[in-house]
C-alpha positions, 0 to 999 in steps of 0.5 A: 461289176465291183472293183477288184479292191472290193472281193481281194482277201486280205493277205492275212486271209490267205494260209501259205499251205498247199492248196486249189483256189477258184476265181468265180464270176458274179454268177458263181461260175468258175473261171479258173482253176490253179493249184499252188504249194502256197496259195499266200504266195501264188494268189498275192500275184494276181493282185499286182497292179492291173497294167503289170499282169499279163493281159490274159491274166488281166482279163481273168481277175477283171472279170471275177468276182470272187476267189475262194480256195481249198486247203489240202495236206500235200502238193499231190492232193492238190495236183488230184484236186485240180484235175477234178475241178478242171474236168468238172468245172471246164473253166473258160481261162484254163487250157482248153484240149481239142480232142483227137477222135479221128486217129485210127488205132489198131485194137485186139479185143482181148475180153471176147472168147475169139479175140479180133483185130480191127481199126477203130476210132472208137476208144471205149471197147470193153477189155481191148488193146489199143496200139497207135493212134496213127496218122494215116489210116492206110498206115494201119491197114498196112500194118495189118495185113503185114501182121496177119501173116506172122500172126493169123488171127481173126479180123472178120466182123461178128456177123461174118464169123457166125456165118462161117461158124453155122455153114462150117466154111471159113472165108477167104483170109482163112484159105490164104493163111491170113487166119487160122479160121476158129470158126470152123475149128481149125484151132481151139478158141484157146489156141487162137487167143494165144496167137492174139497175144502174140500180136499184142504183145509184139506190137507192145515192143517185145518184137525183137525178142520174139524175131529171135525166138522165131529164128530160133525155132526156124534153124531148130525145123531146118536142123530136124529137117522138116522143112516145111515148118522152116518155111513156115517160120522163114515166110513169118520172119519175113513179115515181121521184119517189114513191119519192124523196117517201116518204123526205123530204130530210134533208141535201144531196143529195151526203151519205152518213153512218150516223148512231147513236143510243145510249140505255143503262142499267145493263143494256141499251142500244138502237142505232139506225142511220139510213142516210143516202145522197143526202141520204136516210134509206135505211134504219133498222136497230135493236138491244138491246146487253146490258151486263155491265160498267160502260162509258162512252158512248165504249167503247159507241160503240167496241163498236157501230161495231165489231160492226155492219157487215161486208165486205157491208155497210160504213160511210158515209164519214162516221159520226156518233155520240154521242160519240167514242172515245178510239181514234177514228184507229184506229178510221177506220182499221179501218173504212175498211179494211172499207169499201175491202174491200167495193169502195167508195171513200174513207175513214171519218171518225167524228164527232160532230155539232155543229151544224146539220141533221146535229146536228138528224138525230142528235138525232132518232136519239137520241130514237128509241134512248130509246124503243126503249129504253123500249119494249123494257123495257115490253114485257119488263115490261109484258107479261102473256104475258111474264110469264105465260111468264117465272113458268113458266120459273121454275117449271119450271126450280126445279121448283116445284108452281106458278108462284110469283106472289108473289115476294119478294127479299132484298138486304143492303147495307153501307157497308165493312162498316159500318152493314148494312141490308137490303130487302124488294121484293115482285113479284105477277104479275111486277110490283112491289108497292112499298106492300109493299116493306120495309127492316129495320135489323140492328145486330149482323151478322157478315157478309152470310151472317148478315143473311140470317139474321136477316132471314128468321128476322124475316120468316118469324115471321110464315108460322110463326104467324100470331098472332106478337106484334110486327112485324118491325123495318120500315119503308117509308119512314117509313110504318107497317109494313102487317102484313097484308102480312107474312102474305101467302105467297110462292111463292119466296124470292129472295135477291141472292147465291150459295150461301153466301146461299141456305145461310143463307136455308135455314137461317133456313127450317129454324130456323122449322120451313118445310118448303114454301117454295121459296128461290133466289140470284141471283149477281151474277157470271154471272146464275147461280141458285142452289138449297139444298144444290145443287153446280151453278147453274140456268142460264136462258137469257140472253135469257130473260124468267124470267131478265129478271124475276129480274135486275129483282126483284134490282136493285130490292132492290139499290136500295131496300137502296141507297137506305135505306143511304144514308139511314141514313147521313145520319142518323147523321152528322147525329146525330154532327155534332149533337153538336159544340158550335156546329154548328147545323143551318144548318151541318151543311146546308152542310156536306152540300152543300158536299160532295154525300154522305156518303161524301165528308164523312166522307173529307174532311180537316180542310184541306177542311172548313177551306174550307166557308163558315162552318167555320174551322180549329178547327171543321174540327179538331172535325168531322174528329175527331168523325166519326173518333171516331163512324165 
């Protein structure tokens, strides 16, 4: 794999006009997808030093091969341009939708000359009418049957229509007035479809206005003295009113919006969509997005609006979101060409809500996106079949002799090549064991590849001979290292790597005569599994569990190595800054605080540490070289 240094473009290369630019492998295959007003700008920053990018972003740019780029005249060519290649491409690093086809929806099948009204999943029927999608699917059929009785028109099946149309003897929901029966001509096919819009049209939002008009009508028959008619109208109000009590008020009558709530983390993020029409929530729909790269809350927003309606099911005029993209003109733009291609009216305005019942309502969908968020993780985790299901997907596709209930994963972590640590986390049927997670201090490491090594041979002593003298270098935390623990046997070894990881964790298990211990990689480019001495990865499903719990044993290493990393560090500029004379403990705490990390105290130059309170220049000039001369 050739170095980053090698494909970079010059910054000259680079024009500063709005554009889509492609990161592509050594295949040719595109990784990612983004646009920019300024492709000088925005590419210059996936060219920064490796440790200061965002580990997904530094997985992506490791793994390319190439960038190339495509200049257009404006930021909604470039929105359109995006959205293509990202559809046609499926690029690995960008946000990945798992779709939602198992919501129900209600649908008017406006294009045949006899409209019907079912519940369907299927989202491709010639010239329907969707409404929804629902959560529940006995919400619909409730809904139904309600409705049917303000407005009775045909929900039969084709094949129970032409028979009662060739015997001239209507079914039983035309007997109850649940349909006005066409197929035995009650009403003209004419007559019937105007019913059918009727439907559509208050379940489209225009419920209170046609309430009105109903009542109208009833006091007119009342006034006239028909009666009958009166009932009629007095039963049909009476229906209507129910369904409109099962979806409470939320804003004023004359509101149509789509409001989003987004809940993410490091790998996942859940959508939820609230449809409001009339001032009404008309439907809920939900979704889990995989995220490969570092995105902000912006550009999720961007991805989302722009995967989650199409020409048979546009947007609101007004869509309330989180927080607004940096593309948003363009963005309206797109989307209110989407909704005038699906024959509505009006433009898409995208907005945050600030204040008042819509803020209140987003709030609301906010606070359901983070418990479908930790719903989503607690079922993945907390689920024994899961699990059960996930050990035996590893099992079979590493080819174990049996399910490997005790895994441990393996994670080294630096700082620029400095100061190595690694970690130990341990997973017993699928969950953490954290009284038997470990952290070990290597000092003499010629790279990652050989503080494996050492961290294995340190580990494994303990499976070759049970009767081993001293423990491991470890610690938990500060607690004493439980022994016992170190001579529980795993059923595979998993180390955060690729093949030059693996070949060294299998090195250390050769080194210490281990013939029956199963070991594997994790790569943090495209989620590939990696076996001893195997030219090609496993691939696990992406929406795998197996795949799920490696990704989460992984991350849990990577952290707790992080986290001991971090700690060591701390110590070790403390034990430095001891050793200044005058610079006592209430200082270094000041010091540290003034700064918020490490990282940042050890970057800072004598003029910045000049402005702690309490460290004048000279201090500042003994701290600065202090810290230079110690690392």
């Amino acid at each position: 794999m050739a170095p980053r240094e090698e494909w970079r473009p010059k910054r000259g290369e680079i024009p500063t006009d709005p554009g889509v630019y492609r990161f592509l492998d050594a295949n040719g295959r595109v990784l990612y997808v983004g646009k920019a007003k300024n492709l000088r700008s925005r590419l210059s920053n996936y060219f920064q030093p490796l440790h200061s990018l965002h580990e997904r972003t530094r997985r992506m740019v490791t793994t390319a091969q190439g960038v190339e780029w495509t200049v257009v005249g404006s930021e909604l060519e470039a929105l359109s341009l995006e959205y293509t290649w990202i559809k046609e491409f499926a690029p690995p690093f960008n946000v990945k939708f798992r779709d939602d086809k198992t919501y129900p929806y209600l649908a008017i099948t406006l294009a045949e000359r006899v409209p019907r009204v079912l519940i369907t999943r299927n989202r491709k029927l010639a010239g329907a009418r969707y409404f929804g999608p629902y959560t529940k699917v006995w919400a619909v059929r409730e809904t139904v049957d309600l409705m049917l009785k303000a407005f009775p028109m045909r929900s039969c099946s084709t094949a129970t229509y032409d028979r009662a149309h060739r015997t001239g003897r209507a079914c039983l929901l035309g007997d109850i007035g649940k349909c006005t029966a066409p197929c035995v001509g009650r009403v003209t096919p004419e007559q019937h479809r105007s019913i059918a819009l009727d439907f559509a049209s208050f379940m489209a939002g225009n419920d209170e206005s046609y309430v009105r008009g109903l009542r109208t009508a009833m006091t007119a028959a009342a006034r006239d003295l028909d009666y009958e008619t009166a009932a009629r109208l007095r039963d049909q109000i009476g229906a209507l009113e129910t369904v409109l009590a099962k979806s409470a008020v939320v804003l004023d009558e004359q509101t149509d919006a789509d409001i989003f709530g987004i809940a993410h983390d490091e790998l996942a993020a859940a959508v939820q969509l609230f449809r409001v029409r009339g001032g009404r929530i008309r439907g809920v729909r939900a979704w889990v997005v995989d995220t490969e790269l570092d995105v902000t809350i912006g550009d999720l927003v961007d991805s989302v609006l722009q995967n989650a309606y199409d020409d048979a099911d546009p947007p609101a005029r007004e869509v309330i979101v989180p927080a607004v993209p940096d593309d948003v003109a363009a963005l309206q733009e797109v989307l209110s060409e989407r909704r005038r291609a699906a024959g509505e009216r009006g433009a898409v305005t995208v907005k945050t809500a600030q204040r008042g019942q819509k803020a209140a309502l987003a709030e609301t969908v906010a606070t359901n996106a983070a418990g479908a968020l930790q719903q989503y993780k607690t079922r993945r985790s907390g689920d024994f079949t899961a699990r059960s299901q996930a050990l035996a997907d590893i099992q079979e596709a590493l080819e174990l002799a049996e399910a490997p209930l005790r895994l441990e994963c393996f994670d080294v972590s630096h700082f620029g090549g400095s100061n190595p640590v690694a970690s130990m986390v341990v997973f017993e049927d699928g969950l953490p064991r954290k009284d038997q997670y470990r952290t070990f201090a290597i000092t003499d490491a010629r790279d990652d590849t050989d503080a494996i090594y050492q961290v294995l041979r340190r580990r494994l002593a303990y499976l070759r001979d049970e009767a081993a003298g001293p423990a491991p270098t470890a610690s938990d935390e500060g607690a004493p290292p439980a022994r016992k623990a170190f001579h529980y046997r795993p059923g595979l070894l998993v180390i955060d790597g690729g093949q030059p990881q693996v070949a060294a964790a299998a090195r250390a298990l050769r080194d210490e005569g281990i013939t029956d211990l199963a070991v594997c990689g994790i790569a943090k480019r495209l989620e590939e599994v990696w076996l001893p001495d195997s030219d090609f990865p496993v691939i696990l499903p992406r929406s795998s569990d197996a795949l799920f719990l490696l990704q989460r044993l992984r991350d849990e290493a990577h952290r707790f190595a992080l986290r001991y990393q971090t700690r060591t560090r701390s110590r070790d500029i403390r034990t430095v800054l001891s050793g200044i004379p005058g610079l006592g403990p209430a200082r270094i705490r000041e010091l540290l605080s003034h700064f918020g990390s490490v990282t940042r105290v050890r970057a800072a130059d004598e003029e910045a540490l000049a402005q702690v309170p309490g460290i004048g220049p000279t201090m500042a000039a003994a701290i600065h070289r202090a810290l230079r001369d110690g690392g």
